[in-house]
Structures are given as structure tokens and as C-alpha cells.
C-alpha positions as a Markdown table, in Angstrom:
| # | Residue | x | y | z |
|---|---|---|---|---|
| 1 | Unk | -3.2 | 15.3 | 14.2 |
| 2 | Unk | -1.8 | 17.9 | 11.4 |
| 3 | Unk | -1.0 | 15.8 | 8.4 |
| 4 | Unk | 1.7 | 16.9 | 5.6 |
| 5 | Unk | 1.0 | 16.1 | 2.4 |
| 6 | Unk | 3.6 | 17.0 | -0.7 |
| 7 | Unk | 5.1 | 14.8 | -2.7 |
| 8 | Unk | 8.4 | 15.0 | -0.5 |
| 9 | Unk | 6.7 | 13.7 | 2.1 |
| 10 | Unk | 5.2 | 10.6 | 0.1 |
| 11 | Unk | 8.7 | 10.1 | -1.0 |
| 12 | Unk | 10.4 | 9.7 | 2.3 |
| 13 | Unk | 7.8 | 8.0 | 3.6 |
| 14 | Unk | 8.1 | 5.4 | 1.1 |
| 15 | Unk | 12.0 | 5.6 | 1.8 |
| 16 | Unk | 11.5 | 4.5 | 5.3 |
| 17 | Unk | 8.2 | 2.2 | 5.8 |
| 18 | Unk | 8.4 | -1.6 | 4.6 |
| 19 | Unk | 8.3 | -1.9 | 1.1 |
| 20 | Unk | 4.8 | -4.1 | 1.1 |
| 21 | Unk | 3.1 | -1.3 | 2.5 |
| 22 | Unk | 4.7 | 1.8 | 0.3 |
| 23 | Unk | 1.8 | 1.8 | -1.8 |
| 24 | Unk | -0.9 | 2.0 | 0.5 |
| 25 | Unk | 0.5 | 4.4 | 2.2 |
| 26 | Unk | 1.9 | 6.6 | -0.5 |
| 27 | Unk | -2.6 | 5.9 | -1.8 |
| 28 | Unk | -3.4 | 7.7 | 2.0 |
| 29 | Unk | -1.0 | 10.1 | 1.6 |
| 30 | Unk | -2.8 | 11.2 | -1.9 |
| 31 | Unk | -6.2 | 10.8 | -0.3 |
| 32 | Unk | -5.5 | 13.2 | 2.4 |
| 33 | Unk | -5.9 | 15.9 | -0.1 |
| 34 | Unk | -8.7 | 17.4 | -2.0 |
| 35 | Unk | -9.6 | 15.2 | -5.1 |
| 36 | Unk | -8.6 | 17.2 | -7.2 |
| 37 | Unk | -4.8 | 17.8 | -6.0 |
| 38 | Unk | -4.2 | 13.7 | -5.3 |
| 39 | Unk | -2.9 | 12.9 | -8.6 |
| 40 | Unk | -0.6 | 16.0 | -8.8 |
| 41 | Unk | 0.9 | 15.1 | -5.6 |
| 42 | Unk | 2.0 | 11.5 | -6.9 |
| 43 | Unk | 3.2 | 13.4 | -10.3 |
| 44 | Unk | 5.4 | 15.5 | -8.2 |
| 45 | Unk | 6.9 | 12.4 | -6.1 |
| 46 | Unk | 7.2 | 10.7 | -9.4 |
| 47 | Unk | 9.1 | 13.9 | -10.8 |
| 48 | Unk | 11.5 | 13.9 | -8.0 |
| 49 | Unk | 12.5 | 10.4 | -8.0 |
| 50 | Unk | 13.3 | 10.3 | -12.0 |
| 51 | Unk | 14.9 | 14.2 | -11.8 |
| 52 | Unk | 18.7 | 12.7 | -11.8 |
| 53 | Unk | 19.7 | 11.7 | -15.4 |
| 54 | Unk | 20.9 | 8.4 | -15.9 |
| 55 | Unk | 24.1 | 7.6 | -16.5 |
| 56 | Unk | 28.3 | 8.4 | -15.2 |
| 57 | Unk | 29.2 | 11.6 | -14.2 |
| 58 | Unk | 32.1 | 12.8 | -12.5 |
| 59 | Unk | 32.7 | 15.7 | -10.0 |
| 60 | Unk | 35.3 | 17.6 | -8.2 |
| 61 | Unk | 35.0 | 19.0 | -4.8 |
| 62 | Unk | 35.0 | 23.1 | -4.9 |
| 63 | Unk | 36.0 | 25.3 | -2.2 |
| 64 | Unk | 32.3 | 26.2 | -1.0 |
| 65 | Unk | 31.5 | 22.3 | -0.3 |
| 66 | Unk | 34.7 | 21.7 | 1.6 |
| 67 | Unk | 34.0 | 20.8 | 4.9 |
| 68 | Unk | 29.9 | 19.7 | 3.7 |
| 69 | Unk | 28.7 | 16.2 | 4.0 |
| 70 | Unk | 28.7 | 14.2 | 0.9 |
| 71 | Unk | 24.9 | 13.7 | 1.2 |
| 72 | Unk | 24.7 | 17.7 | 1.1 |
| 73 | Unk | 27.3 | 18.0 | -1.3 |
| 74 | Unk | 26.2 | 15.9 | -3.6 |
| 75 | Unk | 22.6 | 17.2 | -3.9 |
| 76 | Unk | 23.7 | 20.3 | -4.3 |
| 77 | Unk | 26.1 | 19.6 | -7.1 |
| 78 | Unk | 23.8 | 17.2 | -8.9 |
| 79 | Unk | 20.4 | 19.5 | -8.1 |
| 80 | Unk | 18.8 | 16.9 | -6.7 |
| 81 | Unk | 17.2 | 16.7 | -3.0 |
| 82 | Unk | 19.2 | 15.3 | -0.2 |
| 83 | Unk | 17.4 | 12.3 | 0.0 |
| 84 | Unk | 18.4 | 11.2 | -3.3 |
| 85 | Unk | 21.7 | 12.0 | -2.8 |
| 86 | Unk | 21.6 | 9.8 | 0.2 |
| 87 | Unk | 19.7 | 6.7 | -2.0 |
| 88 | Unk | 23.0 | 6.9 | -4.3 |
| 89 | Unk | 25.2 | 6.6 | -1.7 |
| 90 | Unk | 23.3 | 3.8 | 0.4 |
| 91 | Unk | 23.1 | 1.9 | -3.2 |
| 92 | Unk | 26.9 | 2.0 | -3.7 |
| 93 | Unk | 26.7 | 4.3 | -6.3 |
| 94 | Unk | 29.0 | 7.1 | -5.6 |
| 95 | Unk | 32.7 | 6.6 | -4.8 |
| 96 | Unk | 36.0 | 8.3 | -4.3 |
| 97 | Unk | 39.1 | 6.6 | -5.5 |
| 98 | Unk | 36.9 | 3.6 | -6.5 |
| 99 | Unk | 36.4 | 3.2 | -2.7 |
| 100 | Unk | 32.5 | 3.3 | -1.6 |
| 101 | Unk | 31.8 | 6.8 | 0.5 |
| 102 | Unk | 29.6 | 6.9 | 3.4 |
| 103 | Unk | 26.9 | 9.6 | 3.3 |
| 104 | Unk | 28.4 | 11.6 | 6.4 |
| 105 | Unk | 32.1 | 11.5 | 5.2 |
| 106 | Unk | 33.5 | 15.2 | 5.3 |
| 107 | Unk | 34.1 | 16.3 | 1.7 |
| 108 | Unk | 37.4 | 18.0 | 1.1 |
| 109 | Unk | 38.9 | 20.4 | -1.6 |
| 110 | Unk | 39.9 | 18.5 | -4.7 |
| 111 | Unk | 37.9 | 15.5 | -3.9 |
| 112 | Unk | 36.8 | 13.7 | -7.1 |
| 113 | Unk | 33.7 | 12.2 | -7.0 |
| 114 | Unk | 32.6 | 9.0 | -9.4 |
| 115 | Unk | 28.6 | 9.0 | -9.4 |
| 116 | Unk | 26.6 | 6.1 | -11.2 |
| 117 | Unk | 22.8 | 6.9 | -11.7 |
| 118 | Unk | 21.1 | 4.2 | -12.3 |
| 119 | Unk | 18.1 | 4.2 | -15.4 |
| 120 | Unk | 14.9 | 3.9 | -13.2 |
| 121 | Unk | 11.6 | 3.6 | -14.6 |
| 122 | Unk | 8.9 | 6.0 | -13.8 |
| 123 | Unk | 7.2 | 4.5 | -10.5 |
| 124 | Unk | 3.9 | 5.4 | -12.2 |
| 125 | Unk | 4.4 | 3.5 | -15.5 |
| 126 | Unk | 1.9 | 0.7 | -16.0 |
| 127 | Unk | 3.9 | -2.7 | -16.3 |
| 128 | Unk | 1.5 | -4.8 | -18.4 |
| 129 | Unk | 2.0 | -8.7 | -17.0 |
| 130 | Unk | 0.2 | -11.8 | -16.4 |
| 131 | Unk | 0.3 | -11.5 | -12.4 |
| 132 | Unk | 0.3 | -15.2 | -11.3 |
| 133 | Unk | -3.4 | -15.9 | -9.2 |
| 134 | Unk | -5.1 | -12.7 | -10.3 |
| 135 | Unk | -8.3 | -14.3 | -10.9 |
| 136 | Unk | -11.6 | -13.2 | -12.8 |
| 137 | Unk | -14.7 | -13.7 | -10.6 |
| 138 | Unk | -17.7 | -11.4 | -13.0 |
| 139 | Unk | -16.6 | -9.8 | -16.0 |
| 140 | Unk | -19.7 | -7.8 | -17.3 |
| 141 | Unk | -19.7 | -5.0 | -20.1 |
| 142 | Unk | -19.6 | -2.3 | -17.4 |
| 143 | Unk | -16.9 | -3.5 | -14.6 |
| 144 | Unk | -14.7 | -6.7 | -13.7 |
| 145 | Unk | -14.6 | -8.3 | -10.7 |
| 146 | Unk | -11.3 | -9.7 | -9.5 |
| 147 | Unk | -9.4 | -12.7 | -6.6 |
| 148 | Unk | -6.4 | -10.0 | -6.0 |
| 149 | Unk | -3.7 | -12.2 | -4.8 |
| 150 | Unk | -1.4 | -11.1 | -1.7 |
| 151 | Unk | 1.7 | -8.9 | -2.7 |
| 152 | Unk | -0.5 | -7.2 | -5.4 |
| 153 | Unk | -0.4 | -3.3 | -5.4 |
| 154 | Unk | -4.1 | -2.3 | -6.8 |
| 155 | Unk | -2.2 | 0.8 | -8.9 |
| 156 | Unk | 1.6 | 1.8 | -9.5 |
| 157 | Unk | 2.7 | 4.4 | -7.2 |
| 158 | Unk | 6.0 | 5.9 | -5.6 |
| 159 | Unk | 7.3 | 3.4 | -3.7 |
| 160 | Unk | 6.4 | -0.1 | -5.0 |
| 161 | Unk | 7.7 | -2.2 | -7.8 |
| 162 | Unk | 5.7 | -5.2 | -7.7 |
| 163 | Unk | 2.4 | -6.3 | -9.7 |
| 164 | Unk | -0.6 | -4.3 | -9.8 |
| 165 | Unk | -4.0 | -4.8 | -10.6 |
| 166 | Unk | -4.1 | -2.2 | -13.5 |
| 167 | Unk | -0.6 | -3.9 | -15.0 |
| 168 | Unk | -2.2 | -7.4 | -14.5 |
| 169 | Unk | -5.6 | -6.9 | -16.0 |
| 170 | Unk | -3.5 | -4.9 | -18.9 |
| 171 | Unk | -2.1 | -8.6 | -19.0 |
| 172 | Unk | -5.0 | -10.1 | -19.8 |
| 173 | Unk | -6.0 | -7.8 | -22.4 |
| 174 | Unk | -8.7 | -5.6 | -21.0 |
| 175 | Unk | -7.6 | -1.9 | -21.9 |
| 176 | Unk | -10.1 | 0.2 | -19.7 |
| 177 | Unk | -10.3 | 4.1 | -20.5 |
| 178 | Unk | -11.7 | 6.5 | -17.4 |
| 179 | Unk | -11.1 | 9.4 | -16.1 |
| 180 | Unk | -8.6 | 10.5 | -13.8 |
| 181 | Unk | -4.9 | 9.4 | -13.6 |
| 182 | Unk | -4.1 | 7.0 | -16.3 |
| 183 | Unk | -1.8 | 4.7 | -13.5 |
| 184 | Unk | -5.3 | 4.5 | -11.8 |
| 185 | Unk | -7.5 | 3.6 | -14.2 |
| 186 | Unk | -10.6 | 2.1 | -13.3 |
| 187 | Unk | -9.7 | 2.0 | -9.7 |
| 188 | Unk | -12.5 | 3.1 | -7.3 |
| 189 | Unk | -11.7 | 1.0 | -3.8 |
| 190 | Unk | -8.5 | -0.6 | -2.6 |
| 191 | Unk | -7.3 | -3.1 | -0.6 |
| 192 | Unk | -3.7 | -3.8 | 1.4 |
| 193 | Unk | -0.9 | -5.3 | -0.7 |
| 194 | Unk | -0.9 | -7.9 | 2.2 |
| 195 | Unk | -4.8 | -8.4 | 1.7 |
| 196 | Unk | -5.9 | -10.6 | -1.1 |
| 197 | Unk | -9.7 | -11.2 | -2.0 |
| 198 | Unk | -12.6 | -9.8 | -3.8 |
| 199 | Unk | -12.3 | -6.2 | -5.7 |
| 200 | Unk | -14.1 | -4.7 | -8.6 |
| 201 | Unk | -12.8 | -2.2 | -10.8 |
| 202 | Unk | -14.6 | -0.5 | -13.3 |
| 203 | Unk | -14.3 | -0.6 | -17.1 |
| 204 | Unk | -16.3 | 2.5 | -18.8 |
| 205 | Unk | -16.5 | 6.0 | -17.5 |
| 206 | Unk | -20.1 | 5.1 | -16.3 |
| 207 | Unk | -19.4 | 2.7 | -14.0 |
| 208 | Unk | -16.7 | 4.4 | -12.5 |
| 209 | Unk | -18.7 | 7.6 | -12.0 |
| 210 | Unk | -21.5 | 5.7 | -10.4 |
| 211 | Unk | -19.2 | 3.1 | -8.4 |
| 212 | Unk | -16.7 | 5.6 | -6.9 |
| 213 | Unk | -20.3 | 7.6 | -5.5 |
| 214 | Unk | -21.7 | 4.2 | -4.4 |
| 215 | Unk | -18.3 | 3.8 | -2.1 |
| 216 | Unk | -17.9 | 7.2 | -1.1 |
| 217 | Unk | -22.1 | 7.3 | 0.0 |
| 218 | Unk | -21.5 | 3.7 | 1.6 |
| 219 | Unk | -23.8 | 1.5 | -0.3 |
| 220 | Unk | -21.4 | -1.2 | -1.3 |
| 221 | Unk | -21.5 | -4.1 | 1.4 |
| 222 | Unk | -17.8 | -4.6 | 2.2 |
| 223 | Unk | -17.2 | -7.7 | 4.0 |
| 224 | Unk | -13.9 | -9.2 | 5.3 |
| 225 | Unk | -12.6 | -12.6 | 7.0 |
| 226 | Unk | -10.1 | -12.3 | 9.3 |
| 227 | Unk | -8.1 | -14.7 | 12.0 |
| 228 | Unk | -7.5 | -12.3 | 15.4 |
| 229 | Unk | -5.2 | -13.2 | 18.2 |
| 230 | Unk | -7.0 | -14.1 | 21.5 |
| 231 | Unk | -11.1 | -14.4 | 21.6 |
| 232 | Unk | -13.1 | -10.5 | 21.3 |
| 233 | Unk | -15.3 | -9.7 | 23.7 |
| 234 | Unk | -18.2 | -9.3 | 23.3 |
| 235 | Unk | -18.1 | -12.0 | 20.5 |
| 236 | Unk | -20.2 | -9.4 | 18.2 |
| 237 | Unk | -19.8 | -5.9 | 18.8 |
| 238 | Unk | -18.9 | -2.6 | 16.3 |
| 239 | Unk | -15.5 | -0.7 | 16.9 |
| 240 | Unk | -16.3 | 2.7 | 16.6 |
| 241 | Unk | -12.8 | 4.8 | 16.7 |
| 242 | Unk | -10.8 | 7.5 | 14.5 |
| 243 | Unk | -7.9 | 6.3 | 12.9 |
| 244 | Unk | -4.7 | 8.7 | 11.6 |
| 245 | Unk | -1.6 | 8.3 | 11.1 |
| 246 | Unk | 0.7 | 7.0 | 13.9 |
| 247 | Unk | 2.5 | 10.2 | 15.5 |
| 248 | Unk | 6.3 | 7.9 | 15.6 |
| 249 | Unk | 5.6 | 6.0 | 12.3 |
| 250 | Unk | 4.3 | 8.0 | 9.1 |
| 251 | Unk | 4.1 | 4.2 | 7.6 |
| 252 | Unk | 1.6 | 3.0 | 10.4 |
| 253 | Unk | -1.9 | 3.9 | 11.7 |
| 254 | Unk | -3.1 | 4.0 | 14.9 |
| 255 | Unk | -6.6 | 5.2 | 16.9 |
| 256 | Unk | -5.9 | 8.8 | 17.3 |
| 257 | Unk | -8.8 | 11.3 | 19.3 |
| 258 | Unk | -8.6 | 13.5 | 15.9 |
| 259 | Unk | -8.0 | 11.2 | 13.0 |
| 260 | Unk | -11.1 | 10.3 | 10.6 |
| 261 | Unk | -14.6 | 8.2 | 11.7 |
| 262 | Unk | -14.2 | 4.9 | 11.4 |
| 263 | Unk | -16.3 | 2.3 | 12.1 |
| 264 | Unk | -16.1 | -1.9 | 12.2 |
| 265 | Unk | -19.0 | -4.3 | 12.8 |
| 266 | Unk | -17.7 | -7.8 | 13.7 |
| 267 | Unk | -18.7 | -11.1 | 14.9 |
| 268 | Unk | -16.8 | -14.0 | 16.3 |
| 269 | Unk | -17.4 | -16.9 | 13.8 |
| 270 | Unk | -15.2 | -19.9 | 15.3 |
| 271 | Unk | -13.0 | -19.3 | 18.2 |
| 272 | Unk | -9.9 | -21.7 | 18.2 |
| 273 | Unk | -8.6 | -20.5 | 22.0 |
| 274 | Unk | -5.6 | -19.4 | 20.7 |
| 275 | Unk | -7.3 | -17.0 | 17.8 |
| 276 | Unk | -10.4 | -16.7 | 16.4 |
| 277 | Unk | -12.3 | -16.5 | 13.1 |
| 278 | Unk | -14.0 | -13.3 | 12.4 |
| 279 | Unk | -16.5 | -11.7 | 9.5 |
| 280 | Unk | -15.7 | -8.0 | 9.7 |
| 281 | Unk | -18.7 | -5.6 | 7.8 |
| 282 | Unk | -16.9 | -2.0 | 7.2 |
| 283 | Unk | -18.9 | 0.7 | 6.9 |
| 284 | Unk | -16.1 | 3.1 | 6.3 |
| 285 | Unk | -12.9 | 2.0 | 4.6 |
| 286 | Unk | -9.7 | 3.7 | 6.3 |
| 287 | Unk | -6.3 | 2.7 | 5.2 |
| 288 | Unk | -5.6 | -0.5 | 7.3 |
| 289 | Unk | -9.0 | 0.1 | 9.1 |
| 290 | Unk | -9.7 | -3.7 | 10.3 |
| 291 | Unk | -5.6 | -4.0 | 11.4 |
| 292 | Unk | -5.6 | -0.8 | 13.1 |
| 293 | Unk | -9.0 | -2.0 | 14.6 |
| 294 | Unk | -8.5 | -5.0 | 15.9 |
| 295 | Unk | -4.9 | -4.4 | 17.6 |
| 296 | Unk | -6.1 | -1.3 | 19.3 |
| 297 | Unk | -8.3 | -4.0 | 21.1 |
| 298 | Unk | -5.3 | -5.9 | 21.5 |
| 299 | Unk | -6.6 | -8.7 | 19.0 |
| 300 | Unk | -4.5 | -7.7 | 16.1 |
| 301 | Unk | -4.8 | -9.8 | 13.0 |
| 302 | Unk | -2.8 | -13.1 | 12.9 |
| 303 | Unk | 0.2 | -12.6 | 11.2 |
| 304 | Unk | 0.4 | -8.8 | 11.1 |
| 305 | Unk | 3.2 | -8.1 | 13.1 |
| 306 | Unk | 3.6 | -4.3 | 11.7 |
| 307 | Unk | 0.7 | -4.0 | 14.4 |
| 308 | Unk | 1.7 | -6.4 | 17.4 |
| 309 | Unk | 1.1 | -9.4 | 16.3 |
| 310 | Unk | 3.1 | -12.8 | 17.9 |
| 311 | Unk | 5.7 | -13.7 | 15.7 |
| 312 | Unk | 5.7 | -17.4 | 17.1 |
| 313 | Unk | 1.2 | -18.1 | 16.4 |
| 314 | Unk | 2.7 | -16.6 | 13.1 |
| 315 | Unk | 5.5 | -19.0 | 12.1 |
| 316 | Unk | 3.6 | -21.9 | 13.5 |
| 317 | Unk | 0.6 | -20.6 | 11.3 |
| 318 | Unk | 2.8 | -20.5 | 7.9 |
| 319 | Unk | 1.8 | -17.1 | 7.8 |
| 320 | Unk | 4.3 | -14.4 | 6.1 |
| 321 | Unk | 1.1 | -11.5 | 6.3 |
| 322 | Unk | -1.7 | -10.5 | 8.3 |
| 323 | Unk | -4.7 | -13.4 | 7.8 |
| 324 | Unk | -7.3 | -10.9 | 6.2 |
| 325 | Unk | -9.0 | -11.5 | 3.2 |
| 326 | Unk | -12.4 | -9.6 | 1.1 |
| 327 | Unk | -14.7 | -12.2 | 1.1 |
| 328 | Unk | -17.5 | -10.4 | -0.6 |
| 329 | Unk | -18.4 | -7.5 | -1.9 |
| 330 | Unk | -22.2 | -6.6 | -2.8 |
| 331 | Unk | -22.9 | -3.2 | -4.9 |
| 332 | Unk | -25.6 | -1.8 | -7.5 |
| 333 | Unk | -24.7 | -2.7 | -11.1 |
| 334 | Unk | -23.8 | 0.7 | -12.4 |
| 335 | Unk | -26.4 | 0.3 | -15.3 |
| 336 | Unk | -29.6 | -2.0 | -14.3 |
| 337 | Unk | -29.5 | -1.0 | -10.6 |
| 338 | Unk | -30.0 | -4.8 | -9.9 |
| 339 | Unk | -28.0 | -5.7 | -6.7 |
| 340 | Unk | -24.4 | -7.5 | -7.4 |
| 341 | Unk | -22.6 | -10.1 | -5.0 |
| 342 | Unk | -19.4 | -11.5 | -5.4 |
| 343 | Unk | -17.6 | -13.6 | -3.4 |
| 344 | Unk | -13.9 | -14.9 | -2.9 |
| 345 | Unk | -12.4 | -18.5 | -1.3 |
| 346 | Unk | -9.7 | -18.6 | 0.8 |
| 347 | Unk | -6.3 | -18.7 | -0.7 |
| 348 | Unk | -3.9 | -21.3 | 0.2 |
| 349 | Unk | -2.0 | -20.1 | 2.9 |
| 350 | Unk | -4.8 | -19.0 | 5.0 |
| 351 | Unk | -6.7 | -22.2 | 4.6 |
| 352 | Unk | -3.3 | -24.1 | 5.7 |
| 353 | Unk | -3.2 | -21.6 | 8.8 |
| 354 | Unk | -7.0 | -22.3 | 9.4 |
| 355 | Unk | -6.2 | -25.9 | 9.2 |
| 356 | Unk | -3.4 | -25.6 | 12.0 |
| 357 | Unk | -5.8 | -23.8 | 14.2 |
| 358 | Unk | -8.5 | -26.3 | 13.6 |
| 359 | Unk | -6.3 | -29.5 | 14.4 |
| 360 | Unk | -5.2 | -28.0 | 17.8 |
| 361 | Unk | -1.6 | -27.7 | 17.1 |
| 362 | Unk | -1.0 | -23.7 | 16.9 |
């Protein structure tokens, strides 16, 4: 499939899609284009959202907007783009005889218009915090390896307002300098917001030279756990099947003839009749790859009901997000060359859902 990608786009998809998965879609939208254009393409998307000054303004309706939507109107009389017209009126933030206006109310002649634009913060600013279970696993003079926690974004982006990786480790004190877009420093792999589990991120310019070539030539040994609806067969197999964006839903993926190579190795490690416990080896690394995967064979991930999952295994699993998790992650130390292995435990809420699935009860 053709894909669009401007920093419009990233905007409204990040409008539209649930707000856990904003960033890792907003991530594929940037990754779609040459390396060397990505960052521009989230300065631009950050541009547009902070383009309205904050503050109260007031405006009256002239004779060439009579008859226009206030959506339209509005942009045009603010120089803003329709869409954030739209987000001010959906927030409550423009009214007409202190009386909220809908966004396709007729404008007429005379019309005064009270608009409140609220102070945002730049969707690319690092937010230095402690992020609550962002654990260290290896710090070494060259990279750290980290436990990201669920409903962690690895870097701020359009879209998302929640914790990041960069902001946490800022937290903890590490202040890493490399190349590239400051928001994304260090960063040379991903994973999910709903994801939690073992990620490295590097700390000098050496490391991430050599560890963002170690990912993109596929020597780092990537592998997941995951609980899947149902019982795959054959219990060990590899998916091999392009993934692209969804054709209805710009915020979803799907198996596509013309999206990009991907490929998943997997094998059935404890089947529980209901679902089953799998170790996933990815030897590419597509946004949402394992999801997309895994529901295409109509096994989606426990919990993930943006791709099909049962809501009911779900809520008798405790589980609020898809049960995936990095369980290791294996790579060439960026200076010796001596082989690396990290691995991560389960967090809480996928051990209690393992739990239910071992007792019988889901």
C-alpha cells in the first residue's frame, strides 16, 4: 500500500488512534521515511501542534465567513489548520455568548467568538521523572540496559504524554549525549507502550553507532514471551508475512501482500487449552510485528483486543494490555565484541494472568 508520510498526517493519526498506541505509531510513521527526513517530520508535527499562541482571544464573524463552519472559520481566522480548530472546540474551548459551540454550527455575520488556547508543552520536550518500575538490569560505560515497565513511551513524540524512557533515565541521572534528535537520544530499538521488558539504550556516540548497525544487520537476538488465544499449530513453526499499515485504520497494522518482510519464529512452550505460552525469536522487528502476527493466525495475543482479542479470557485474566513481554535480548558489546545477554522477569500482572491460566480457572 502507498503510505503518506508528513507531519499532518502523524498529527491526525495521533488524533484518532488510542492514546497508548500514539507513539508507536507516530515512531512508524517517521520510520517510513528516509533517515534522514524522520526527525524533520516529528519537528513539523510538533510545529503544528504549538503554532496557536496561548492565551484569550476574541473574534468577530466577517462577511466572508458567514455561512462557513466554525471549524473552517476558526482556522482561518486564527491561521491554524482545521484540525486544531476542531481540538479547541471538542475541548470546550471556544464559545459564543458563553455558550459551548459545536464544530459544525453555521457561523453568521456579527458572531463573537471567545477562544481559550490552552499553554501546551512541546510534545517533544524531555520530561525528566523517576518513572515508577523502570528498572536497571546492566549499566556498563558504553550502554544501559533497562525493565521498561507497561505504559512507558521509549521517546516523546506527537501524540503521547506519559513517561518515557529518555525522561525516566534523565530521572535517574544518566545525561546521555548522541547523535540524532535530542528527544531520542540514545534510542536505537523500541518496544510497544503496552509491551514491558528488556531494552538497551546506548550511552556514548560509539555504542549507538555500532548498536543501531547491529539492529538494522539483525545480529541482536530479540526474544519475546507471549500468552496467545487458542493453541498454534504446528506448535513451532516461523510466520513469514508483510506487515503495513491497515487500509481502514492508519493506527493499526495488518498482513498486507505489499507491506514490508517480516518474519517470526515461535514455539509453543505450555499450552493451557484456553491459551498458550509462547517464546517468539524476531528476526525483523516491524511495528507491532508479534500482535499483528499472531492474530493474522487468529491467535492474537491475550489481552490485545486492538487486534481481536476476547474481552471476557481478558477480564478473567486481569489483563488491561496484550500479555507480551522482551524477555531477553542478546547483542555484541559495542566495544570488546564479547557477546551480551540480558534478561527480564515477568511483571506482576502477567504472572497473576499466568497463574489464572495455570489453576484452570480462565
Amino acid at each position: 500500500m502507498s503510505e503518506t508520510t508528513s507531519g499532518n498526517a502523524a498529527g491526525r493519526a495521533a488524533e484518532e488512534m488510542p492514546q497508548d498506541l500514539a507513539p508507536d505509531v507516530a515512531d512508524s510513521l517517521a520510520d517510513d521515511l528516509a533517515a534522514d527526513a524522520s526527525d524533520d517530520v516529528a519537528a513539523d508535527a510538533a510545529g503544528e501542534a504549538g503554532a496557536a499562541t496561548a492565551g484569550h482571544r476574541q473574534f468577530t464573524v466577517p462577511e466572508d465567513l458567514a455561512g462557513s463552519r466554525v471549524d473552517a472559520g476558526l482556522a482561518r481566522l486564527m491561521d491554524i489548520s482545521r484540525s486544531q480548530a476542531a481540538t479547541l472546540i471538542a475541548e470546550g474551548n471556544v464559545t459564543s455568548n458563553a455558550q459551548r459551540v459545536g464544530k459544525s454550527l453555521k457561523l453568521t455575520l456579527g458572531t463573537v467568538l471567545d477562544v481559550v488556547v490552552p499553554d501546551r508543552r512541546d510534545p517533544l520536550e524531555i520530561v525528566e521523572e523517576v518513572v515508577d518500575d523502570l528498572l536497571i538490569l546492566l549499566d556498563d560505560d558504553e550502554f544501559v540496559v533497562i525493565d521498561k515497565p507497561v505504559g512507558v513511551a521509549a521517546h516523546p513524540s506527537p501524540g503521547w504524554v506519559g513517561p518515557t524512557v529518555v525522561g525516566g533515565l534523565a530521572g535517574l541521572g544518566y545525561r546521555i549525549s548522541t547523535s540524532g534528535a535530542p528527544e531520542r537520544a540514545g534510542i536505537v530499538h523500541r518496544l510497544d507502550v503496552g509491551t514491558s521488558g528488556v531494552m538497551v539504550v546506548a550511552k556514548t556516540e560509539n555504542a549507538y553507532t555500532v548498536l543501531k548497525r547491529a539492529f538494522k544487520e539483525r545480529t541482536v537476538d530479540k526474544v519475546y514471551h507471549a500468552v496467545v488465544q487458542g493453541l498454534p499449530d504446528p506448535l513451532a513453526g516461523t510466520i513469514d508475512a508483510p506487515i503495513g499499515r491497515h487500509p481502514g485504520h492508519d493506527w493499526r497494522f495488518a498482513v498486507i501482500e505489499d507491506g514490508r518482510d517480516s518474519v517470526t519464529h515461535y514455539e509453543v512452550l505450555e499450552a493451557f487449552g484456553k491459551a498458550s505460552l509462547v517464546e517468539v525469536h524476531l528476526e525483523t522487528g516491524r511495528t507491532h510485528q508479534i500482535r499483528v502476527h499472531f492474530a493474522a493466525l487468529r491467535h492474537p495475543c491475550a489481552g490485545d483486543l486492538t487486534y481481536g482479542a476476547d474481552p471476557r479470557l481478558a477480564a478473567t485474566l486481569g489483563l488491561t494490555r496484550q500479555w507480551l513481554h522482551a524477555r531477553e535480548l542478546s547483542f555484541d558489546h559495542p566495544r570488546t565484541g564479547e557477546r551480551v545477554t540480558v534478561a527480564s522477569e515477568y511483571p506482576q500482572d502477567l504472572k497473576y494472568a499466568l497463574e489464572v491460566l495455570e489453576s484452570g480457572d480462565a
